[in-house]
SEVEXSE-102685 format. One line per 8 residues: number of its first residue (from 1); their letters; for each residue x, y, z of C-alpha. Coordinates in steps of 0.5 Angstrom, whole numbers. Example, Ala and Ser with C-alpha at 12.3 -4.5 7.8 and 13.67 -1.06 7.14 Angstrom:
# residues 2
1	AS	25,-9,16 | 27,-2,14
***
This chain:
# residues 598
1	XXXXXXXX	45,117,17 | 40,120,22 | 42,123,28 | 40,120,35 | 43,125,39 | 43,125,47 | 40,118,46 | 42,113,52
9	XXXXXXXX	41,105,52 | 42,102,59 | 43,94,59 | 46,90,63 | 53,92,66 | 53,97,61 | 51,104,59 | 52,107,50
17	XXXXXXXX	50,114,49 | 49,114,42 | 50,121,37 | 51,117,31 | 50,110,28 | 57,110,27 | 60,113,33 | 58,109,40
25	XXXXXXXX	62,110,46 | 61,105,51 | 61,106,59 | 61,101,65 | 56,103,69 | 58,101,76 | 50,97,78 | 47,91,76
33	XXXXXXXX	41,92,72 | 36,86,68 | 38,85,61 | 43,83,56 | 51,80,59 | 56,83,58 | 58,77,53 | 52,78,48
41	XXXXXXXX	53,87,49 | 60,86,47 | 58,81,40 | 53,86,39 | 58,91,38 | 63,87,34 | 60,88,29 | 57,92,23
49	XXXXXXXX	49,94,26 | 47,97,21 | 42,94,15 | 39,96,9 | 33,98,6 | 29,92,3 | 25,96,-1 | 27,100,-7
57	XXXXXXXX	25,108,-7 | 23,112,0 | 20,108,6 | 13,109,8 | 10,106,15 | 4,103,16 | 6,101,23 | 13,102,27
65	XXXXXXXX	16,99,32 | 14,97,39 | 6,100,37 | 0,96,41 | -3,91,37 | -9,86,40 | -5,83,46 | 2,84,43
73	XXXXXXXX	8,90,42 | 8,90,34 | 16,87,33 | 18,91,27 | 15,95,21 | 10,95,16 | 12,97,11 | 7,100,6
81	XXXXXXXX	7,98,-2 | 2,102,-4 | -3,96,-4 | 0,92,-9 | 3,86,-8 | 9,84,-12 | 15,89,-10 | 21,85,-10
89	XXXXXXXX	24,85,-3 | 32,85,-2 | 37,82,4 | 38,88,9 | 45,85,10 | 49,80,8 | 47,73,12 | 43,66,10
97	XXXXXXXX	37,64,10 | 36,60,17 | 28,59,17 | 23,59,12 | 16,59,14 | 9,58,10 | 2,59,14 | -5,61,13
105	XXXXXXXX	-4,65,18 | 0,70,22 | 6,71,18 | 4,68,11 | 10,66,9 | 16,69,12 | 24,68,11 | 28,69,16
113	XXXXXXXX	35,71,15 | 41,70,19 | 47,75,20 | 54,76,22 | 54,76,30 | 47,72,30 | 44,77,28 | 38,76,25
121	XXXXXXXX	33,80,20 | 25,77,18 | 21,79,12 | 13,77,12 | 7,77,9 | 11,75,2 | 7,73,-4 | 13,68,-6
129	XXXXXXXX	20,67,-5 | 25,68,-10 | 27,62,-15 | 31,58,-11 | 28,59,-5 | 21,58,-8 | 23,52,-11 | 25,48,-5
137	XXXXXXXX	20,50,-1 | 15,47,-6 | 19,40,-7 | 18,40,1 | 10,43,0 | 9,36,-5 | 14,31,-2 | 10,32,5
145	XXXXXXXX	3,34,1 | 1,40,6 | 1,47,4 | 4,50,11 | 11,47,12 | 17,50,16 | 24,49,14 | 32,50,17
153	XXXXXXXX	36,51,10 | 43,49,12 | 48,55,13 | 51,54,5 | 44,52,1 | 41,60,0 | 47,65,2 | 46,73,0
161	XXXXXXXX	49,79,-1 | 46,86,1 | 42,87,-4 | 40,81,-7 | 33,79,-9 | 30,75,-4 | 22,74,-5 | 16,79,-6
169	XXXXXXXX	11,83,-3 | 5,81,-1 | -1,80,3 | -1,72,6 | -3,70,13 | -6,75,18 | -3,82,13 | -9,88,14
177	XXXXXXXX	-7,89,7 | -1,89,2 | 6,91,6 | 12,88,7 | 13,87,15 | 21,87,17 | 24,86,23 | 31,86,26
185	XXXXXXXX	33,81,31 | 39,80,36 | 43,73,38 | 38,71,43 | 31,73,37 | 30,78,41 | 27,84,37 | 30,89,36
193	XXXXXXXX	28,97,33 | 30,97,26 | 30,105,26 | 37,104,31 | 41,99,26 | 40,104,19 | 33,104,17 | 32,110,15
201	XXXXXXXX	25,114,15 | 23,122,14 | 19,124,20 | 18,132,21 | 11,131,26 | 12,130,33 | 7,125,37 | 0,127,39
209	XXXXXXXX	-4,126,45 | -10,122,45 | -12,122,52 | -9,123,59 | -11,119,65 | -9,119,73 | -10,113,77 | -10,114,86
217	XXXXXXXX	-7,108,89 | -11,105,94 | -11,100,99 | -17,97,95 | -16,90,93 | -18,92,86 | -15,93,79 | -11,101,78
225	XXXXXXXX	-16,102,72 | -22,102,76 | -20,109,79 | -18,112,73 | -20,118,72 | -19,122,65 | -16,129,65 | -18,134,60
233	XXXXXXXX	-11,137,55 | -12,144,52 | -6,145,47 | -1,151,47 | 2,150,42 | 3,143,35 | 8,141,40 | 6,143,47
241	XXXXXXXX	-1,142,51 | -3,144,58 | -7,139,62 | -12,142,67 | -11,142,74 | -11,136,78 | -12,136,86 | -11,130,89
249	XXXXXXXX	-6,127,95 | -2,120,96 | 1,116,90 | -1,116,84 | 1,115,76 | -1,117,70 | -3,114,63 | -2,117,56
257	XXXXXXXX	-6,116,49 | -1,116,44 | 1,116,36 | 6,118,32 | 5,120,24 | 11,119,20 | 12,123,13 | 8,121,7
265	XXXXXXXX	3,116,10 | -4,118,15 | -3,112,19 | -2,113,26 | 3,109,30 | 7,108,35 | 11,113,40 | 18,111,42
273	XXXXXXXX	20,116,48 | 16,117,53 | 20,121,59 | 16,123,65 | 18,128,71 | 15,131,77 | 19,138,78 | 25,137,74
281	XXXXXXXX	26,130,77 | 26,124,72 | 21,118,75 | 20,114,69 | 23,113,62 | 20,108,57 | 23,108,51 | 22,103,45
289	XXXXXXXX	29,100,43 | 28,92,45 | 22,88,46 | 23,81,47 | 17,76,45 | 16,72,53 | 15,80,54 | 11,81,49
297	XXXXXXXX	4,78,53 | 5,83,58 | 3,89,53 | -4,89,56 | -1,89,62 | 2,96,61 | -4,98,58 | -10,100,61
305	XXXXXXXX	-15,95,59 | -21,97,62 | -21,103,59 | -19,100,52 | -25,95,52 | -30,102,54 | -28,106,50 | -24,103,45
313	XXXXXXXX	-18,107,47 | -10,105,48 | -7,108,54 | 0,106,56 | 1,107,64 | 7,111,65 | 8,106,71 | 10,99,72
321	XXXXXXXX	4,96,75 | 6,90,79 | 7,84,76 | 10,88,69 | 17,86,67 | 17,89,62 | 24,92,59 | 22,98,55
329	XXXXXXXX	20,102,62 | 27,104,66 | 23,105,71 | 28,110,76 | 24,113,83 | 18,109,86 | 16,105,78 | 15,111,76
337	XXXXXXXX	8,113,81 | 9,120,84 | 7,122,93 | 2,129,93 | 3,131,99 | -3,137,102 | -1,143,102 | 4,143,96
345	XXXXXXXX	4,144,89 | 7,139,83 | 9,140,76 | 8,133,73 | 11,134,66 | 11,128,60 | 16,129,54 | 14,125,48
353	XXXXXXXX	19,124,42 | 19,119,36 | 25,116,33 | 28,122,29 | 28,126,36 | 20,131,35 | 19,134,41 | 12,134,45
361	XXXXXXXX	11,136,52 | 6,135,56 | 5,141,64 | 0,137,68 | -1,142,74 | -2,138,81 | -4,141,89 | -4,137,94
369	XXXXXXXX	-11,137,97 | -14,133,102 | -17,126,100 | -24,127,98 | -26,122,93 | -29,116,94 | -26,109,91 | -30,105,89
377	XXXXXXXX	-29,100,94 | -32,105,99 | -38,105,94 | -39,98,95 | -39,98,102 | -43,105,103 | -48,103,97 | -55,99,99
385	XXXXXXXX	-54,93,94 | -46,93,97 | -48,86,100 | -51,83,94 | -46,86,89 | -40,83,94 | -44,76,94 | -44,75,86
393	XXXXXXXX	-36,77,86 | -32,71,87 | -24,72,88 | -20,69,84 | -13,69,87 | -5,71,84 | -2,66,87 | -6,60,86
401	XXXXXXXX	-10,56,82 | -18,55,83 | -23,52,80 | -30,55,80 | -36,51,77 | -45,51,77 | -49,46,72 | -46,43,66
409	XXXXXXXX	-40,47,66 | -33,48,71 | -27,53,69 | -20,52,72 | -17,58,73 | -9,57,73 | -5,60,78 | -3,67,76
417	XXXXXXXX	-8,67,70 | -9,74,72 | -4,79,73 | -6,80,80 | -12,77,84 | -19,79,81 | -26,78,83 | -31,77,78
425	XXXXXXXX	-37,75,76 | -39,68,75 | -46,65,73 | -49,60,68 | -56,62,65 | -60,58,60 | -54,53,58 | -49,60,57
433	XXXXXXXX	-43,60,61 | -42,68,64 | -35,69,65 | -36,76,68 | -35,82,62 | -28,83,58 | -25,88,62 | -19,84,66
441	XXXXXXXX	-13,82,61 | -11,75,62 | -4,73,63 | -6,65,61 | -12,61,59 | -17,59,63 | -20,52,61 | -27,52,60
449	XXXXXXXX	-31,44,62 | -38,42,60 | -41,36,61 | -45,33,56 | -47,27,60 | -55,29,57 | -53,29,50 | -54,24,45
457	XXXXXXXX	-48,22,40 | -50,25,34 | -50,32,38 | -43,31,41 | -40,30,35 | -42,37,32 | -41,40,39 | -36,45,39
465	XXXXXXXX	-35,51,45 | -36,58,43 | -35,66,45 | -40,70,44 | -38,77,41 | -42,83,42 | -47,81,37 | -49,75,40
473	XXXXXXXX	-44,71,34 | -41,64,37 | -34,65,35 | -32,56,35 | -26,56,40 | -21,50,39 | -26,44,42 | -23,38,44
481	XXXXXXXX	-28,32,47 | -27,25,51 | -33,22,52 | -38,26,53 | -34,32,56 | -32,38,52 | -26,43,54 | -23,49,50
489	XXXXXXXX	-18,53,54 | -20,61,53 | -16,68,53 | -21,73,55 | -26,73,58 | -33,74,56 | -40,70,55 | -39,63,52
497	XXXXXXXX	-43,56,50 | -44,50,47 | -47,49,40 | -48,45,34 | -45,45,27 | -49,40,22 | -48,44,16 | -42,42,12
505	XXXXXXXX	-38,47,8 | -39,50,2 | -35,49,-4 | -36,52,-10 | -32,54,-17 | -33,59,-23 | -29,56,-27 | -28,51,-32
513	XXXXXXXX	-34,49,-33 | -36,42,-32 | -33,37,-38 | -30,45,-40 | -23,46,-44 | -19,50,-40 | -12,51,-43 | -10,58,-43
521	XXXXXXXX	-12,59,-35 | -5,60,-31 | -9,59,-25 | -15,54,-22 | -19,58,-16 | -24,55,-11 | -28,59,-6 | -30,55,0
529	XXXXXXXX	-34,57,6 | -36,55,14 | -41,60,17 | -41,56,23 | -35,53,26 | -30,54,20 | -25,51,16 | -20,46,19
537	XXXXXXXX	-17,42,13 | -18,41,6 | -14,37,1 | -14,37,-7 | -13,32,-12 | -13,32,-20 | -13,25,-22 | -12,22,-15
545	XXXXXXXX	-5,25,-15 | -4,31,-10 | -4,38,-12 | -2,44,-7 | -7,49,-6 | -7,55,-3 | -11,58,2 | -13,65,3
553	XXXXXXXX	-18,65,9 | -18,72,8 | -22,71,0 | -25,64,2 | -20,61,-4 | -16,56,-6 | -11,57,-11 | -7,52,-16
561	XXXXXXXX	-2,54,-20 | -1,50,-27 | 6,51,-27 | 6,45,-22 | 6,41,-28 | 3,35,-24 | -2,32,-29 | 0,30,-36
569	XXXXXXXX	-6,27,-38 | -12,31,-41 | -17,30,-37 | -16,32,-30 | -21,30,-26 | -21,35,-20 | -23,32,-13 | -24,37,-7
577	XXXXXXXX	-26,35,1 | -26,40,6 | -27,39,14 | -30,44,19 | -28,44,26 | -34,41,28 | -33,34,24 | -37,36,18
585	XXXXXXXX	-34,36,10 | -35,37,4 | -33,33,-3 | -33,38,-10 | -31,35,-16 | -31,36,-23 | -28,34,-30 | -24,38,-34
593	XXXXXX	-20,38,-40 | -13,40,-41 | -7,41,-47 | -1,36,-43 | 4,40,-39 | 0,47,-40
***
């Protein structure tokens, strides 16, 4: 078993100093602390927290536990399998199947298994499920005539071992490529680092920084990460690097570029340690052992967005900035910022490891100077346009709800929409909606109206709002209309607009021919395609009775497998419709023939 030597969880009333999977001792800590109960943390430790390997042969990762991905914390691992798809996936633990989900996207098609205790453990992006499984999600797929469908087996209809084949691998619903996704959840579906319950990875390379960053706390009013300031490392040595000189005074914090590799794969993942000092005092330690998805959202919180957005760069916050319950960080003295004082000299030290206890420390030097910099606050007040940048920037404030609107088009920022009060840049120019820049993360949506009173029926009914990417590509957000009104709710900032869909989507298919013979073919496959607004629905039906078709957004297809035996006749006349999300459709058909039950 791997070693987790000097390793310490802290949660709730408790504390566990782990040096072994099977060796724990349990402390009780006199303080109170956010977290688990007593109750949950005592079910935790009844039971036998360690799972199997639900691939055969040594495991490569592709992303581990706990790594930044979109607006999110990655809940498991990617599991590589060598890009192919088929892989038979096996139970980590004895357990039974609690929920199977089909979707085209996020997960694909998903089972998740429940364990002793309430534990739980989850397999995504499969191709299929075992037999059984697959069996009855199919008769649950035709019954209901939809391909996405999502079940709660009872506790006694797929009961497995550890070690029994439960589905294969594959690459359905958002997957970048071929893996197996697992995860590890605990009573409450919490997810849990599968590496700290027996999943076993060999790692001989310690974390590497990317980019260090520190950030003044001033009396601004604005967001942290517009006074971040990069500082320049030079590495000693693979597992130590030096950081130049830093004057400053007052409160600040410090942000980390971050990765880890793992052995036998060139992805660069996730760190799990980060323990940060100033002159041998520890004043900030985030470890990765246990992220909750209510906490998820608050990943770009966390991260310093701003720089993420102009540099394409992820760099976590070694500080809890306000508004940031996040549990990973155990924040000790001041949230993890530090006091400068003039005069004094600091050494700030950052301790980095990964799961298997690689080191890499990072000497960040600091004297104490006299303030001489200027925030960008005193920039605008000092600059000659200071006036007129102030009067563009409209305050959307923390704690309450605000509406802004101008011409057409009205937004409706909740309250704590932000994670802090935030100015922005709010204007309407030729029919477009500018929503300041994609530079401040949003805690919730904001609605977006537009009045259409100027619009005639036929316009409104293939209107749809859309976000403008950086190419100036209308990317359709989910539009709903009563009357003449249009709204869409929106997570980022950003320019937006209304356009107008009249094109319905494409259909096509290679094979058969029309009037063709198609006997010995296994499969049928149809490539459908919305440029505009994309696909929202279709339906398939040979000889009018429904067949299940599956959609793979990612190659624009259809597929039917023949082995559903739906039609016995020999001519199957073959009937696609697909709807976009502008309203418009699409209808293909085709007469082919068939032996009966081929």
């Amino acid at each position: 078993m791997t070693k987790l030597d000097h390793l310490k969880y802290t949660r709730g009333n408790y504390c566990i100093w782990t040096r072994s999977l099977n060796s724990l001792c349990l402390i009780f800590c006199g303080f109170l602390l956010s977290g688990l109960s007593s109750n949950t943390l005592m079910a935790q430790m009844s039971m036998d927290l360690e799972f199997s390997s639900p691939l055969e042969g040594t495991l490569r990762l592709s992303g581990n536990f706990g790594e930044l991905r979109g607006s999110h914390f990655h809940a498991g691992l990617d599991i590589k399998t060598n890009l192919s798809i088929g892989k038979p996936v096996y139970a980590a633990a004895d357990g039974y199947v609690s929920r199977v989900k089909v979707a085209h996207f996020g997960y694909g098609k998903a089972l998740y298994l429940t364990h002793e205790g309430g534990f739980s453990s989850v397999y995504a992006h499969l191709d299929r499920f075992a037999e059984s499984i697959q069996e009855y999600i199919k008769e649950t797929q035709y019954k209901k005539e939809q391909f996405q469908v999502e079940l709660f087996p009872s506790q006694d209809k797929f009961v497995f071992k550890r070690g029994d084949l439960i589905g294969y691998s594959g690459n359905t619903g958002s997957s970048g490529g071929p893996h197996l996704h697992f995860d590890v959840r605990d009573p409450q579906s919490r997810p849990l680092n599968p590496l700290s319950y027996g999943i076993q990875i060999d790692d001989a390379h310690a974390p590497q920084p990317t980019a260090l960053r520190w950030y003044p706390v001033s009396n601004s009013g604005l967001n942290l990460e517009e006074e971040g300031q990069n500082l320049a490392l030079t590495p000693i040595n693979d597992h130590e690097f030096l950081a130049e000189t830093l004057e400053t005074s007052g409160w600040i914090g410090f942000g980390l570029g971050v990765y880890d590799k793992q052995d036998g794969s060139a992805n660069k993942n996730g760190v799990y340690q980060m323990r940060c000092s100033l002159n041998g005092s520890m004043v900030q330690d985030i470890v990765f052992d246990r992220i909750s998805f209510d906490e998820t959202k608050y990943m770009n919180r966390h991260m310093d967005y701003l720089h993420y957005q102009e540099r394409k760069q992820r760099v976590q916050k070694l500080f809890r900035s306000s508004n940031n319950p996040l549990g990973i960080l155990k924040s000790l003295e001041g949230d993890g910022f530090v006091e400068i004082n003039p005069g004094a000299a600091y050494t700030y030290t950052i301790e980095l490891y990964d799961f298997n206890r690689n080191r890499t420390l990072i000497t960040v030097p600091i004297v104490g100077v006299e303030k001489s910099h200027k925030t960008k606050e005193q920039s605008w007040e000092n600059g000659p346009d200071a006036k007129n940048q102030r009067a563009e920037l409209i305050e959307i404030p923390h704690s309450a709800a605000t509406s802004w609107s101008e011409g057409n088009y009205s937004v409706f920022f909740p309250k704590e929409c932000f994670y802090e009060s935030t100015a922005l840049s709010l204007s309407v120019a030729s029919e477009q909606l500018l929503l300041d820049q994609d530079r401040y993360p949003l805690f919730k949506p904001i609605k977006i109206t537009y009045r259409g009173d100027h619009l005639g029926e036929d316009d409104l009914a293939h209107a749809y709002i859309a976000r403008l990417d950086q190419y100036g590509k209308p990317i359709h957000q989910n539009t709903s209309r009563s009357g003449s009104v249009l709204q869409a709710s929106v997570s980022t900032l950003g320019k937006y607009g209304v356009f107008f869909d009249r094109t319905p989507p494409s259909i096509s298919m290679k094979a058969p021919d029309e009037g063709q013979w198609y006997s010995t073919a296994k499969k049928l496959k149809i490539t459908i395609k919305d440029s505009e607004s994309g696909i929202a629905d279709y339906r398939a039906t040979i000889n009018d009775k429904f067949i299940l078709m599956e959609y793979d957004y990612k190659t624009n297809s259809l597929t039917y497998d023949f082995s559903d035996a739906v039609i016995s006749e020999a001519a199957h006349n073959l009937k696609v419709v697909v709807l976009d999300n502008a309203g418009n459709s699409a209808t293909f058909e085709r007469l082919f023939y068939r032996k009966a039950n081929d």
